[in-house]
C-alpha positions in Angstrom: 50.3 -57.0 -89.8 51.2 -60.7 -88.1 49.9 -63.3 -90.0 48.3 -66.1 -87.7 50.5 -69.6 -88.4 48.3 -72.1 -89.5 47.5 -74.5 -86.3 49.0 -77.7 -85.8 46.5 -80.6 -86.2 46.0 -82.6 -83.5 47.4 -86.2 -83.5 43.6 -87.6 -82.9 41.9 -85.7 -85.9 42.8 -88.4 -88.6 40.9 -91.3 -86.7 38.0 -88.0 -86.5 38.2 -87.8 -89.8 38.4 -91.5 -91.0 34.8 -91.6 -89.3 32.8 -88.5 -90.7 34.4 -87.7 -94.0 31.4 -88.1 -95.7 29.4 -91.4 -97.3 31.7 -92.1 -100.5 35.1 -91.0 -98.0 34.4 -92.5 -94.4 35.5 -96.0 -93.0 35.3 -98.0 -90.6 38.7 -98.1 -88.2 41.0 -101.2 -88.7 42.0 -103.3 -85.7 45.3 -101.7 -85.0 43.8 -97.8 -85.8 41.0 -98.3 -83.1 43.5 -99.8 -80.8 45.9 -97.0 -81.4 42.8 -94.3 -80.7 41.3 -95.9 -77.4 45.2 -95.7 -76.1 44.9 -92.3 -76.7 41.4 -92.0 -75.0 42.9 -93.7 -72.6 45.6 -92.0 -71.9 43.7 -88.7 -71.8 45.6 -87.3 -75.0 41.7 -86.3 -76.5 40.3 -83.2 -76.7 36.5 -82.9 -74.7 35.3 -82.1 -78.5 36.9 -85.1 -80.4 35.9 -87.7 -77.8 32.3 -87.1 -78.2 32.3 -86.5 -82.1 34.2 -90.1 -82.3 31.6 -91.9 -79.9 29.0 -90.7 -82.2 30.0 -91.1 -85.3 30.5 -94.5 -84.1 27.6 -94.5 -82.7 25.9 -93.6 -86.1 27.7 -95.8 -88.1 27.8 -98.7 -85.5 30.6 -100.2 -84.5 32.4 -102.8 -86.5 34.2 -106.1 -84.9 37.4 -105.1 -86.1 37.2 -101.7 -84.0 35.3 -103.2 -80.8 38.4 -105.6 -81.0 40.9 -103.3 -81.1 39.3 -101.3 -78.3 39.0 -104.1 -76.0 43.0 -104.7 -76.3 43.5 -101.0 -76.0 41.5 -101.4 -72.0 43.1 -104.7 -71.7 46.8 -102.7 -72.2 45.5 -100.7 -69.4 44.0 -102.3 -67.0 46.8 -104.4 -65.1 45.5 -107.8 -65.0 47.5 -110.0 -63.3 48.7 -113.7 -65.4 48.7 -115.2 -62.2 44.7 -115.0 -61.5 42.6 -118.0 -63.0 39.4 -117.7 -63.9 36.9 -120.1 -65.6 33.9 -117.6 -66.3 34.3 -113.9 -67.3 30.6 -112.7 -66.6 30.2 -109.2 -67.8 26.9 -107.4 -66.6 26.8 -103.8 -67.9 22.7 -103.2 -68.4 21.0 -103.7 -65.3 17.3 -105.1 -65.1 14.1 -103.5 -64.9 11.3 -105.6 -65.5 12.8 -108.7 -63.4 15.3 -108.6 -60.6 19.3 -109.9 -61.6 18.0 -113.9 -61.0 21.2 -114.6 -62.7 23.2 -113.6 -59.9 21.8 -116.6 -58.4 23.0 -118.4 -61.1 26.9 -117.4 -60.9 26.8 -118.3 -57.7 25.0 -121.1 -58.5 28.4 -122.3 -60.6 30.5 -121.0 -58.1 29.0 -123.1 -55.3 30.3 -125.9 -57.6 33.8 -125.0 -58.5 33.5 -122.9 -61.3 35.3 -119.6 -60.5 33.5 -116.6 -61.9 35.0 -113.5 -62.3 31.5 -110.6 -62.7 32.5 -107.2 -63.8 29.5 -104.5 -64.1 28.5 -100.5 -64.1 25.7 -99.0 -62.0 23.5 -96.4 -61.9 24.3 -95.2 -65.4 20.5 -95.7 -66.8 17.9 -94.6 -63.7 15.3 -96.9 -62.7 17.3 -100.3 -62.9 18.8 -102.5 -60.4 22.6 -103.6 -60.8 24.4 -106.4 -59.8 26.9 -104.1 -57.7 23.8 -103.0 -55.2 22.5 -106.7 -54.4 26.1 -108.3 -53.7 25.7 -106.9 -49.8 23.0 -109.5 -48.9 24.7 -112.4 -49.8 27.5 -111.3 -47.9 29.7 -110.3 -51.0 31.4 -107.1 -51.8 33.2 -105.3 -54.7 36.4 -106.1 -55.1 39.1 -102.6 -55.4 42.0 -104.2 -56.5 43.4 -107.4 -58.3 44.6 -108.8 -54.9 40.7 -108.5 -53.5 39.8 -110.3 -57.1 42.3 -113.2 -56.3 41.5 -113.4 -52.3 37.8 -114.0 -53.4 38.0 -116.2 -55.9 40.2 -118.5 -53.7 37.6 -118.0 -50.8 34.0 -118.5 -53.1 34.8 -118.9 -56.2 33.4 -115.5 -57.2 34.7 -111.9 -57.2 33.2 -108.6 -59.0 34.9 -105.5 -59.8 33.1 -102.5 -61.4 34.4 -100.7 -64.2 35.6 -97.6 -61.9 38.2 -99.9 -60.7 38.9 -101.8 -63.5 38.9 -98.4 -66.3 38.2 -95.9 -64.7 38.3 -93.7 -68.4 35.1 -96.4 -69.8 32.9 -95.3 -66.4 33.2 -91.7 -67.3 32.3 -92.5 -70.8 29.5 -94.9 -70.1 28.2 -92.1 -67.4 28.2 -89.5 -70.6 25.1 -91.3 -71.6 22.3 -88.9 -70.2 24.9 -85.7 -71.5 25.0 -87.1 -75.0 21.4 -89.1 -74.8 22.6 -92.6 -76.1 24.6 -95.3 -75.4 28.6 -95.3 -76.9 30.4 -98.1 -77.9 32.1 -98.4 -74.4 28.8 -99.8 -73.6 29.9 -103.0 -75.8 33.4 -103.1 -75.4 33.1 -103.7 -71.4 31.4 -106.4 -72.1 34.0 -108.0 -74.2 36.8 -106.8 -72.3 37.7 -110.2 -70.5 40.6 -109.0 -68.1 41.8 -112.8 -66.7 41.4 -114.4 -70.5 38.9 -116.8 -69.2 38.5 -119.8 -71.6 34.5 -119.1 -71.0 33.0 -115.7 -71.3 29.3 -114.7 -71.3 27.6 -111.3 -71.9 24.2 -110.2 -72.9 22.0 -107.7 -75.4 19.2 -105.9 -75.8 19.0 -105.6 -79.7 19.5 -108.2 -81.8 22.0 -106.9 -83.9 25.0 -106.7 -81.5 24.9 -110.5 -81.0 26.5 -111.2 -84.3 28.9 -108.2 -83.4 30.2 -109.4 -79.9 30.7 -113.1 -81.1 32.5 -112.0 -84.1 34.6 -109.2 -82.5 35.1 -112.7 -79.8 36.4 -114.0 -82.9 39.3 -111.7 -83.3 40.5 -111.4 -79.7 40.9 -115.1 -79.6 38.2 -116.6 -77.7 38.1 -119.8 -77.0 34.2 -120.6 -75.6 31.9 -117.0 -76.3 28.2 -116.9 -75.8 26.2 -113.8 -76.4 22.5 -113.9 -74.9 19.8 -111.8 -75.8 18.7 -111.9 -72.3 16.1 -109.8 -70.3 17.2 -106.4 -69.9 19.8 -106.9 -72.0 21.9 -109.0 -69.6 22.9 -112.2 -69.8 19.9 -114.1 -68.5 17.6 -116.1 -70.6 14.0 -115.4 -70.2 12.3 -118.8 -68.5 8.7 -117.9 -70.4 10.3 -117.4 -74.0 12.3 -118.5 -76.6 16.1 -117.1 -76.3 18.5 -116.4 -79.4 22.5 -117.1 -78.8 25.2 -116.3 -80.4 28.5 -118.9 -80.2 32.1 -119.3 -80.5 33.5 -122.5 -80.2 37.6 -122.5 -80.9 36.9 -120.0 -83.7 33.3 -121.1 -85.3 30.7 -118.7 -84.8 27.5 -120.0 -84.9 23.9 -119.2 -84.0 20.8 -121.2 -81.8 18.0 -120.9 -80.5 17.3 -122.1 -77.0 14.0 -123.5 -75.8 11.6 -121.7 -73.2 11.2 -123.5 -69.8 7.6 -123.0 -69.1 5.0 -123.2 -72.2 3.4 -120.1 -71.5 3.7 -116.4 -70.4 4.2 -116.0 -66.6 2.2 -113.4 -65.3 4.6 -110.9 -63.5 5.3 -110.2 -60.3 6.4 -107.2 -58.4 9.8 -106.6 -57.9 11.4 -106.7 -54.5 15.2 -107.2 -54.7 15.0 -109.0 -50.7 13.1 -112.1 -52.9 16.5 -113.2 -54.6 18.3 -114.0 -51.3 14.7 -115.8 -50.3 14.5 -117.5 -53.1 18.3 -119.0 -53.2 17.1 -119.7 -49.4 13.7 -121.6 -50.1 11.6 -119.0 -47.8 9.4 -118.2 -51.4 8.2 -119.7 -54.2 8.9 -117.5 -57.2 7.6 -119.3 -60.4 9.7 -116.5 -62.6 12.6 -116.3 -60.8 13.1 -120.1 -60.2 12.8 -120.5 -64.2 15.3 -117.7 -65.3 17.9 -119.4 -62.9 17.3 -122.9 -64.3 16.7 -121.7 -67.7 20.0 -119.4 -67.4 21.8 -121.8 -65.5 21.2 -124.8 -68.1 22.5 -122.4 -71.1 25.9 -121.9 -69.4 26.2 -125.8 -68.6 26.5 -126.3 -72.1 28.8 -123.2 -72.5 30.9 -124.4 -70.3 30.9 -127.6 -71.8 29.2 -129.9 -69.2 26.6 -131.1 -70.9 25.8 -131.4 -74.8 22.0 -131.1 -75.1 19.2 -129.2 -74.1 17.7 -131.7 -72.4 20.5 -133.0 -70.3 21.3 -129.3 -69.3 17.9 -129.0 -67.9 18.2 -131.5 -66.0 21.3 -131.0 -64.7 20.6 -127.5 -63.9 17.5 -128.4 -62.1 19.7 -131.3 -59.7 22.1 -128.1 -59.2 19.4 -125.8 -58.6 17.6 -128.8 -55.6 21.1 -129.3 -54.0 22.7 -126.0 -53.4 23.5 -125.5 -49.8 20.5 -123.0 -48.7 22.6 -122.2 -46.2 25.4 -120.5 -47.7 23.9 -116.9 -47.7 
C-alpha cells in the first residue's frame, strides 16, 4: 500500500495562521509580515481560499496601523509611481455618496483652479446605488487618467488628474469588487485610501465610522506623512457636512491629534433631490443650492487649514468663501 506524503504547506499559511489561531494564540501582523503578505497577494502567489480567510479574519479582528501600513508599502512597491510627478494633494475617494451628490469635487477643483495640484484616485460601482467621482468627471470636461504619463500631462494642464484603482492596482479593484461575494467590506477598502502614490506632502481621505479615523491617522503616522487629515465626511468621503458638526483626525510632522470643526449653517438643511447635472450648475451660478454651496465652503475651508493656508476657523471661512465668489464660472 503507498502511503500519501504529507503535503507541503503553503508559503502563505503562517500569516493564515498568525490571524485565526485562536483568542490566547492570534496576533495582529507586524509592519514588515503584512508587507511581506500583500506582496504575495499581489503578486498572485495566494490561493482563492487563503485570500478570503485572511480578509476576514482581518476583517474580524480589524485592522491594526501597523498592518494597513505595511500594506500600503506593499501597493506602493507595485504600482510604478514615477519620482518625477509633483503633487500637492493626494485626494483619495473610495465610498461614493448617496444622500448628497460628490460637492467636493467642486472643491478639488476649487484648489486646483488656484495652483494646488491634486492628484484624486477612487473605485466605482463597487456598492449599488451611489454616485462616484469617476462618473461626473465627463461634464467638466475631465477624464480618467490610464497611465502615469496621462497623470503628469493633467496635472501640468489643470492642476488635477484622477486614476481609478483598476489602473493604479489592479489586484485592490478585484478585492474591493469581492464585497457583494463575501458581504462586507476588506481592508483594501482602507488601505486605497492611504495608499498615496506621488508622496504628496498633503493627503486627505474620509470615513464612515468613527473608529477608522484614529486608524488612518495613525497608520499616516508610520508611512511618514507629513500633513494627514481624516474626515468623517458624508458618505464616508472626505467632505464635511455644511449642517453639522464634523470630527477630524490630524497629523502634523508626526503629532496626531484630534478636532472638531464647526458646522456652517446653524441648523438642519432640508434635503434636496439629487441630480448629479446640479454640480456643474452650481460651480456655473445657473442654481442656487443652499446644501451644496455649504459642503464646498465648509469642505473647502477644512483643507485651507490642511494645507496650511490659514490657521483658524474663522479665517478659513472666509477665505474659502472669497475662493468660492471668484472662481472663473467659466472654466467648465
Amino acid at each position: 500500500m503507498v502511503q500519501k506524503q504529507p503535503s507541503v504547506e503553503h508559503p502563505f499559511a503562517p500569516f493564515v495562521r498568525i490571524l485565526g489561531k485562536g483568542k490566547q494564540g492570534s496576533r495582529s501582523l507586524s509592519q514588515s509580515e503584512a508587507r511581506e503578505a500583500m506582496q504575495m497577494i499581489l503578486d498572485g502567489q495566494v490561493e482563492p481560499e487563503q485570500l478570503g480567510a485572511f480578509l476576514m479574519l482581518l476583517r474580524v479582528k480589524e485592522e491594526s496601523p501597523e498592518e494597513l501600513a505595511g500594506f500600503v508599502e506593499a501597493v506602493r512597491g507595485r504600482c510604478d509611481a514615477p519620482k518625477q510627478v509633483q503633487v500637492d494633494l493626494d485626494w483619495s475617494t473610495y465610498a461614493g455618496k448617496k444622500r448628497q451628490l460628490p460637492w467636493f469635487i467642486l472643491v478639488a477643483l476649487l484648489l486646483a483652479e488656484n495652483g494646488i495640484r491634486v492628484f484624486m484616485h477612487g473605485a466605482k460601482g463597487h456598492t449599488p446605488g451611489r454616485i462616484y467621482t469617476e462618473d461626473c468627471l465627463a461634464m467638466f470636461g475631465l477624464r480618467t487618467c490610464n497611465s502615469w504619463d496621462e497623470v503628469a500631462a493633467s496635472l501640468d494642464a489643470t492642476q488635477f488628474a484622477f486614476m481609478s484603482i483598476d489602473v493604479l492596482s489592479a489586484p485592490m479593484s478585484r478585492i474591493i469588487n469581492l464585497r457583494p461575494v463575501l458581504g462586507l467590506r476588506s481592508p483594501v477598502h482602507t488601505l486605497c485610501r492611504l495608499i498615496n502614490p506621488l508622496h504628496a506632502r498633503y493627503t486627505v481621505d474620509g470615513v464612515f465610522h468613527p473608529a477608522y479615523g484614529p486608524m488612518h491617522q495613525k497608520a499616516a503616522q508610520l508611512l511618514g506623512v507629513e500633513n494627514g487629515l481624516t474626515i468623517k465626511g458624508d458618505g464616508g468621503e472626505a467632505e464635511v457636512k455644511p449642517d453639522d458638526d464634523c470630527d477630524l483626525q490630524w497629523t502634523r510632522a508626526g503629532d496626531y491629534s484630534t478636532a472638531q470643526w464647526s458646522r456652517y449653517f446653524p441648523r438642519r438643511l432640508v434635503k434636496q433631490p439629487l441630480e448629479v447635472s446640479d454640480l456643474l450648475s452650481l460651480w456655473r451660478g445657473e442654481i442656487v443650492h443652499e446644501y451644496g454651496e455649504g459642503a464646498v465652503i465648509s469642505t473647502l475651508a477644512v483643507l485651507l487649514k490642511l494645507l496650511q493656508q490659514a490657521d483658524d476657523e474663522q479665517r478659513c471661512f472666509a477665505l474659502a468663501e472669497q475662493m468660492w465668489q471668484g472662481r472663473s464660472k467659466a472654466r467648465y
